[in-house]
N, C-alpha and C positions, 0 to 999 in steps of 0.2 A: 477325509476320505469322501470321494466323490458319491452322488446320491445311486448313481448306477452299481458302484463297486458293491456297497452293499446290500442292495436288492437281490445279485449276485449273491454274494454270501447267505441273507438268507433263505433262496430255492435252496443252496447246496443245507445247510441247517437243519432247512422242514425236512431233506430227502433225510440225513443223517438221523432228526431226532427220530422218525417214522421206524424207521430201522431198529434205532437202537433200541427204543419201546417194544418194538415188534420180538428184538432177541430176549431180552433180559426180564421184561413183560412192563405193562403200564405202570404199577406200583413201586420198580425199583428206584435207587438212588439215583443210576443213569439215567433213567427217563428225564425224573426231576432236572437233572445239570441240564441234559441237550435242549429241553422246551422253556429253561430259564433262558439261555444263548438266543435263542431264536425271539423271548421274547425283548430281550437286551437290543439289539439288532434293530427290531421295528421299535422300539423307541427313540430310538436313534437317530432314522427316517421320521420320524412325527416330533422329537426335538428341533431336526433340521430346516422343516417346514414352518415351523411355529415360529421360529428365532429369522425367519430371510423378511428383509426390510423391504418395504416397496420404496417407488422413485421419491416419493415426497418425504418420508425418513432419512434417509440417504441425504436428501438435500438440504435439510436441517440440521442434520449432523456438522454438516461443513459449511453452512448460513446460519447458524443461529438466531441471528438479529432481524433475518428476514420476517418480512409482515405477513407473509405465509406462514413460519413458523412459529411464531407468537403464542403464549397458552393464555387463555382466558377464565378468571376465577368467578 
């Protein structure tokens, strides 16, 4: 899922959990489900960013033996 889609999803999330907290009040079970979803969401977004490889990863993966990619003990 593309990094835009879910950003997307969660504005619509924050608008929804606000809501639902706002009808049912902050202490119900509903609050809790909608502002876990939202927080599922941005972990998702910050797993996504953690895990993207830069150029020189990338280029080890498919060089290994290169003398750039060497590890040293």
């Amino acid at each position: 899922m593309p990094t835009t889609l879910i950003k997307e999803k969660i504005s619509t999330a924050l608008v929804e959990a606000r809501s639902i907290c706002e009808i049912n009040g902050n202490q119900s079970q509903e609050c809790a489900v909608a502002w876990e979803e939202v927080e599922e969401l941005e972990k998702a977004i910050t797993n996504r960013q953690r895990n993207k490889k830069n150029s020189l990863q990338m280029y080890c993966e498919n060089n290994p033996e290169a003398p750039e990619c060497r590890l040293y003990d």
